[in-house]
Residue frames relative to the residue before (quaternion, step in Angstrom):
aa qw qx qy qz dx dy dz
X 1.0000 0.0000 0.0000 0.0000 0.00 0.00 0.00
X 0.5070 -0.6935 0.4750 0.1911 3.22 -0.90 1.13
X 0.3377 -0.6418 0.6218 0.2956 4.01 -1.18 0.78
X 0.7225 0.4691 -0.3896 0.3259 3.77 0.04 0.13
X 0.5836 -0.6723 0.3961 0.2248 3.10 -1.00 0.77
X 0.6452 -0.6117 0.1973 0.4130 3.67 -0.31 1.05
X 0.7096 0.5344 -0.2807 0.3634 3.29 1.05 -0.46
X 0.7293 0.3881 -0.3225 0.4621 2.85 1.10 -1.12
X 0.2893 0.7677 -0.4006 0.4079 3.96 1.74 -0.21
X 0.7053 0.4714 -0.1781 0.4985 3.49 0.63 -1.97
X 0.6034 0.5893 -0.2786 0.4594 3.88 0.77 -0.78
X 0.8706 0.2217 -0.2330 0.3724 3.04 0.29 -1.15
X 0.5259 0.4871 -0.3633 0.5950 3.89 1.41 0.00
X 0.5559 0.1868 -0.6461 0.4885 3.73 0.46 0.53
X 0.7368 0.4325 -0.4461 0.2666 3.82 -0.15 -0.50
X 0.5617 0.4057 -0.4798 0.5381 3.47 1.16 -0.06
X 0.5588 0.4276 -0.5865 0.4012 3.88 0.04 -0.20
X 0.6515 0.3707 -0.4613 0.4746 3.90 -0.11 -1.09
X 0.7940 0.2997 -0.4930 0.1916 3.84 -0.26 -0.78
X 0.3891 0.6755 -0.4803 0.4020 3.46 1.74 -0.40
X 0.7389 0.4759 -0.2636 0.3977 3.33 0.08 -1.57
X 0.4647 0.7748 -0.2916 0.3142 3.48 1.37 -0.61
X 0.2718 -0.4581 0.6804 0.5034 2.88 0.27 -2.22
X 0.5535 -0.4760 0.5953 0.3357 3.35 -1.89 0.58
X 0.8297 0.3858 -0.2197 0.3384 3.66 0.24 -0.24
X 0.3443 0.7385 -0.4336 0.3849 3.24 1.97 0.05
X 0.3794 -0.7625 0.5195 0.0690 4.21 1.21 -0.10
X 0.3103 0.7987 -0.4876 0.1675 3.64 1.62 -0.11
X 0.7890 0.4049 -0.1799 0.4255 3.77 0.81 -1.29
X 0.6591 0.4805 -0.3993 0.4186 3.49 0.99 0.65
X 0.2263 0.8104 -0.4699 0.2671 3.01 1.24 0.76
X 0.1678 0.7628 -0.6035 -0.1602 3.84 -1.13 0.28
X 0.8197 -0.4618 0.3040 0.1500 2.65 -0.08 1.43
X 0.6621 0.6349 -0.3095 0.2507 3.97 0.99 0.63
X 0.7699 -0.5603 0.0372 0.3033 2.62 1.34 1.17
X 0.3110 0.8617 -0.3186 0.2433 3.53 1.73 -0.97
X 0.8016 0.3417 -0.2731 0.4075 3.43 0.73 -1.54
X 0.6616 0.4402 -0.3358 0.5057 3.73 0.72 -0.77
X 0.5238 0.3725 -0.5229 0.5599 4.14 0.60 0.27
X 0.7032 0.4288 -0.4113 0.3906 4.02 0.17 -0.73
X 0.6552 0.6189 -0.3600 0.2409 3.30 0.70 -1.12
X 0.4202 -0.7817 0.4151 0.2002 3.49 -0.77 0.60
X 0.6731 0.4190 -0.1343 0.5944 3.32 1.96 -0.69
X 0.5251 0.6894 -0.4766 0.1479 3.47 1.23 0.18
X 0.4740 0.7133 -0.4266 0.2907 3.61 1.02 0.06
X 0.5337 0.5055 -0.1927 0.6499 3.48 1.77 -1.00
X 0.5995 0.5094 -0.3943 0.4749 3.65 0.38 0.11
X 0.4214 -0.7151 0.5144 0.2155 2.86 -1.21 1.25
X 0.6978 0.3678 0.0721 0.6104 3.67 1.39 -1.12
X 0.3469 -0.6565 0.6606 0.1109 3.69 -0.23 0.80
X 0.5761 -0.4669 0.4950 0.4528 3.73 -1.13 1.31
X 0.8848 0.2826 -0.2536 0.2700 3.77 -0.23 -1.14
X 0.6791 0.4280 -0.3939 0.4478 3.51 1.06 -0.03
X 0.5879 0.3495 -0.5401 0.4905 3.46 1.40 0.37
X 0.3631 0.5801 -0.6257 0.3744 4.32 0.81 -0.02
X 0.6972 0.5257 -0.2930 0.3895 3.76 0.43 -1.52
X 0.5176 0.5977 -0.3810 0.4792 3.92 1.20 -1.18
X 0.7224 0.5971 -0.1485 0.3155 3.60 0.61 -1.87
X 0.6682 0.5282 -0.1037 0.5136 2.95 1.48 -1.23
X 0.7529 0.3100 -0.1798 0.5521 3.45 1.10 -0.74
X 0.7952 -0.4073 0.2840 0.3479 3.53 0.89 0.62
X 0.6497 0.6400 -0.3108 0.2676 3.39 0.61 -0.91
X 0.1698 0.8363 -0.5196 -0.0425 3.23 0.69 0.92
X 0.6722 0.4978 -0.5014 0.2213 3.36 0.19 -0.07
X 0.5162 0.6322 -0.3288 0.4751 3.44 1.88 -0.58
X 0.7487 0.3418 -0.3622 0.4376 3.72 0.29 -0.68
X 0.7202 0.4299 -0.3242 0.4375 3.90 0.81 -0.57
X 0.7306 0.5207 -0.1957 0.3960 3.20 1.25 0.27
X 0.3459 0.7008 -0.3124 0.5400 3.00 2.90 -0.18
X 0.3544 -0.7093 0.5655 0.2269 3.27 -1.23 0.39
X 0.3588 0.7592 -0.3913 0.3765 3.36 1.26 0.61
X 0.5639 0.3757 -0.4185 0.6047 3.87 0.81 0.13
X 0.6226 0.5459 -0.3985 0.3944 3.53 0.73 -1.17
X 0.7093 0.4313 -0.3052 0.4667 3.67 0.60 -1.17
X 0.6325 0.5510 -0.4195 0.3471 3.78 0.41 -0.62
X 0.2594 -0.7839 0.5610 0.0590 3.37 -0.86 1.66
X 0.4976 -0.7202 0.4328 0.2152 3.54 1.04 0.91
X 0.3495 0.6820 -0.6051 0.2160 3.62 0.66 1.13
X 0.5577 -0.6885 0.3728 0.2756 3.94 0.95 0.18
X 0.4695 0.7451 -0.4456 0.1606 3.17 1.33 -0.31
X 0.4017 0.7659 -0.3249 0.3827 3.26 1.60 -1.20
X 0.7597 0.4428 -0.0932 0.4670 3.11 0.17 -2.15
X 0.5358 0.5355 -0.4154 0.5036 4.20 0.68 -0.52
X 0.7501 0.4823 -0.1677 0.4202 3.62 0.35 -1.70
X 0.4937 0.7305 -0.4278 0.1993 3.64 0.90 -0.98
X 0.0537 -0.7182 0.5824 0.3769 3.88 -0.03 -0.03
X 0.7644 0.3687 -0.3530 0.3939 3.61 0.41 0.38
X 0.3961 -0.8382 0.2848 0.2439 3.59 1.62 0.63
X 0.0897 0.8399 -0.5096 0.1638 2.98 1.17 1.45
X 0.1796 -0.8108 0.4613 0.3124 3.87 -0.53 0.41
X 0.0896 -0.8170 0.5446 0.1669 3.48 0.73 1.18
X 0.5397 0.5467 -0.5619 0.3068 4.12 0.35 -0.25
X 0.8421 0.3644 -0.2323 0.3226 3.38 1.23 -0.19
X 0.4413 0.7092 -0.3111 0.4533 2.64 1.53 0.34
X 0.5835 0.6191 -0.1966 0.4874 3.04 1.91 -1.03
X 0.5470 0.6410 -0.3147 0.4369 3.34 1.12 -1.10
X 0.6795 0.4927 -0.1720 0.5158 3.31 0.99 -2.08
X 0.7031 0.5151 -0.3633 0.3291 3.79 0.72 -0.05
X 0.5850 0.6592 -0.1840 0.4353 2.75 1.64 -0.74
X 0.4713 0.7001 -0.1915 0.5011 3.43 1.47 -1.32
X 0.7620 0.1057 -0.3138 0.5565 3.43 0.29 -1.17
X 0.4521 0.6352 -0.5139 0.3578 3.77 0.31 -0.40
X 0.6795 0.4015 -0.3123 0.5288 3.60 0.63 -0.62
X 0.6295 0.5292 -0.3103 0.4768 3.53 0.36 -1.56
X 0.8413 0.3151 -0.2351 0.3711 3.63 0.43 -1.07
X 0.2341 -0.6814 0.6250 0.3004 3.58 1.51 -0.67
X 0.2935 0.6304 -0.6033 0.3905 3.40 0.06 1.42
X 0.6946 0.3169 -0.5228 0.3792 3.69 0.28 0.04
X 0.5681 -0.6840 0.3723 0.2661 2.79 -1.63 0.46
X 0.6608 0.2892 -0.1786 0.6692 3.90 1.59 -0.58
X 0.2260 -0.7744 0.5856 0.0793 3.36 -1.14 1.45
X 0.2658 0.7493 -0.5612 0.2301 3.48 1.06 1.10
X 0.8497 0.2140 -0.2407 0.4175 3.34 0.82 -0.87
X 0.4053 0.6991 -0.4376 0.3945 3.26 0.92 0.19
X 0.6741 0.5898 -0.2084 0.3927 3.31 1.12 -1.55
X 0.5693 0.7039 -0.2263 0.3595 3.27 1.59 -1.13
X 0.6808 0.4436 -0.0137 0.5827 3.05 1.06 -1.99
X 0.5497 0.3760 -0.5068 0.5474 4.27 0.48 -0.13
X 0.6865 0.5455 -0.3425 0.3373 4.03 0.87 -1.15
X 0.4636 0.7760 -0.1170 0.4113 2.95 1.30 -1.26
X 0.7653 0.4473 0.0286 0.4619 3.11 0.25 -1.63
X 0.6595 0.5044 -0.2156 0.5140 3.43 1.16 -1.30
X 0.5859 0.6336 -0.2420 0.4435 3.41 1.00 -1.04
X 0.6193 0.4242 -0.2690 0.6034 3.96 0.67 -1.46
X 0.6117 0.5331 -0.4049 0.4216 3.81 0.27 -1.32
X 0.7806 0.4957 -0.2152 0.3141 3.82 0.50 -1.06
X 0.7620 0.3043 0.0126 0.5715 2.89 1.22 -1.91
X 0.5408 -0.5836 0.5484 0.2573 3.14 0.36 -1.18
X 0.7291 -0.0985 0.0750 0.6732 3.18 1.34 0.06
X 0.7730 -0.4444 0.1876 0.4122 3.49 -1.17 0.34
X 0.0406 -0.5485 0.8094 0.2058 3.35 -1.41 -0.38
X 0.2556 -0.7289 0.6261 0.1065 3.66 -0.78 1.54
X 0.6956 0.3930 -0.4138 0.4365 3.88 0.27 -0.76
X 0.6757 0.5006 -0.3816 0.3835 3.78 0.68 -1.07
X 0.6267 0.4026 -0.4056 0.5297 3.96 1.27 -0.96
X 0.6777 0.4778 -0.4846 0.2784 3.86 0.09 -0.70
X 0.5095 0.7180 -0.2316 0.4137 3.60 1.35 -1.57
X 0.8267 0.2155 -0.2817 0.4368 3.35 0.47 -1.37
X 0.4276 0.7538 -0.3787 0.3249 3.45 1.51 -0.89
X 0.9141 0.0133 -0.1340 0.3825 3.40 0.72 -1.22
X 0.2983 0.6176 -0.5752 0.4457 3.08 0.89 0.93
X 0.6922 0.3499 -0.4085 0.4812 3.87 0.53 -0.49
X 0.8889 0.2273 -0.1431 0.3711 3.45 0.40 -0.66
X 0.8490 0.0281 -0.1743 0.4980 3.48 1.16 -0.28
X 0.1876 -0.8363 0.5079 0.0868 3.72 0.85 1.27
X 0.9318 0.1011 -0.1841 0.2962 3.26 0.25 -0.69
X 0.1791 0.5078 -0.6609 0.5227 3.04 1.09 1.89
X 0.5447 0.7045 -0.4480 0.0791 3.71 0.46 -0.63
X 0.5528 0.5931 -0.2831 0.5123 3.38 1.59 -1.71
X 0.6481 0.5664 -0.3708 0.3489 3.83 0.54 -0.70
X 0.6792 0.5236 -0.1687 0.4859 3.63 1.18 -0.89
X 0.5971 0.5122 -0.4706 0.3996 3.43 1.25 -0.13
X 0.7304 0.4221 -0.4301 0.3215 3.77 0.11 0.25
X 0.3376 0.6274 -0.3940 0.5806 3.11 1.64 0.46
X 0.8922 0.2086 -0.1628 0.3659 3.44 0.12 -1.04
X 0.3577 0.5025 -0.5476 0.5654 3.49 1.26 0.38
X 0.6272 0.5057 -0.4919 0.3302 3.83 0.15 -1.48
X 0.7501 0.4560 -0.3056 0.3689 3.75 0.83 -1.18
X 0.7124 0.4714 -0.3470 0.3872 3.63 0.79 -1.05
X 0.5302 0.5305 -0.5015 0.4312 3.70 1.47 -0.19
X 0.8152 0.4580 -0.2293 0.2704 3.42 1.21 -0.88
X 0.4002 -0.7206 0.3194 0.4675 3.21 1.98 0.45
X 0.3625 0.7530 -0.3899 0.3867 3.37 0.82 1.14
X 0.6523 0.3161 -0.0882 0.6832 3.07 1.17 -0.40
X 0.2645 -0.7379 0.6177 0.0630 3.83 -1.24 0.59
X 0.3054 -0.7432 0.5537 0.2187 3.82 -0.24 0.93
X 0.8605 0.1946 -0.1454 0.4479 3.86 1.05 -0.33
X 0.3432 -0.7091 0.3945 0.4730 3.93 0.07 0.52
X 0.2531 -0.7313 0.6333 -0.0049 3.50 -1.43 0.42
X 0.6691 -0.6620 0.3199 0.1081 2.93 -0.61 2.08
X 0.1291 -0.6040 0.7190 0.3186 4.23 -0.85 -0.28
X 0.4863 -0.4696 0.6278 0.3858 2.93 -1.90 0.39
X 0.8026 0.2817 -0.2348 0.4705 3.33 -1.36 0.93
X 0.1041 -0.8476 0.4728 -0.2174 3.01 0.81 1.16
X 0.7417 0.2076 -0.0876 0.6317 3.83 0.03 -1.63
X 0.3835 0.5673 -0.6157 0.3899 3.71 0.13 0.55
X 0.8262 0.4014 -0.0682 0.3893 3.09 0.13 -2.08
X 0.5560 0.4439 -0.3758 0.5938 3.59 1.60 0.31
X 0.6718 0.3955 -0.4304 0.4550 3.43 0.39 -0.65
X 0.6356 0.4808 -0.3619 0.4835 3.87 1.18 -0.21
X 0.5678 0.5797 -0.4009 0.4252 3.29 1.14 -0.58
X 0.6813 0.6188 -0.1548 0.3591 3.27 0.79 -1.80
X 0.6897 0.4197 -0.3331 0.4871 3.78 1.14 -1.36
X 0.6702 0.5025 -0.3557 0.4144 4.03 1.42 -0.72
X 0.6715 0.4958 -0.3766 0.4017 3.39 1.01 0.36
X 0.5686 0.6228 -0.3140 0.4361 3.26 1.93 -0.33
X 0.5650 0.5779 -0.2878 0.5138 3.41 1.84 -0.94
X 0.4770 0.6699 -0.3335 0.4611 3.86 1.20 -0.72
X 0.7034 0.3506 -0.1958 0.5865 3.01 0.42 -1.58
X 0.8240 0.2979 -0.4156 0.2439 3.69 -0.75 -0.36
């Protein structure tokens, strides 16, 4: 039987799941809380939650607030956060890991960027690497169609400039980077 009190019980086993799911080195629970990453962060103004006031969310249980913040979604994974940390948290991955269950759980609340990153993803899985016109095309057609007509003189400007590809195009080595893909989703799962 556990000495803590159910709540604070429930708290600490959602922050130990994310740092599990993390990595043993992800350093999530040694956070104090001084701010470093949301002053470095270049996107923290778009954030609904600053890295550290959603660590403190994480910390206090709130799962449905932090997997439901658009704060992993907004993080453009430039590490600076994670460089500055004086405790060398790697919050870019932590963010990832937030995201994960956000999906798994369907807890956010806008499926704009999510939708991106399943597309995204699908794309590398196929090709090997983006296909910008097919991710932008479908990107906004689901979510912003009629921003779409606005983007076409942009993308002529590129396909005149051979900047843009009208068809995706494979990598050599193709089922490699799946059989790698595939073995990092088996490690996920277990």
């Amino acid at each position: 039987m556990s000495h803590l009190a159910p709540q604070t019980e429930k708290n600490f086993k959602l922050m130990e799941q994310v740092a599990q799911k993390t990595g043993s080195d992800s350093k999530l629970e040694t956070c104090i809380q001084c701010g470093t990453c949301g002053g470095s962060c270049p996107s923290a103004m778009d954030m609904e939650h600053t890295p550290r006031k959603l660590f403190a969310l994480l910390r206090a249980g709130e799962r449905e607030e932090v997997l439901s913040s658009n704060t992993p979604w907004v993080c453009v994974s430039c590490y600076f956060c994670a460089v500055r940390c004086p405790q060398e948290i790697k919050i870019p991955d932590v963010m990832y890991t937030l995201k994960s269950m956000a999906v798994a759980e369907g807890a956010y609340r806008d499926s704009t960027a999510s939708d991106f990153s399943r597309t995204f993803v699908s794309m590398v899985e196929n090709y090997g690497r983006s296909y910008e016109l097919g991710l932008a095309t479908r990107h906004y057609l689901r979510h912003f169609p009629l921003r779409l007509p606005s983007m076409a003189p942009m993308g002529i400007g590129l396909l005149s400039k051979k900047r843009l590809n009208l068809k995706p195009k494979k990598i050599q080595g193709i089922k490699q980077l799946n059989a790698i893909l595939d073995r990092a989703k088996e490690l996920e799962a277990a």
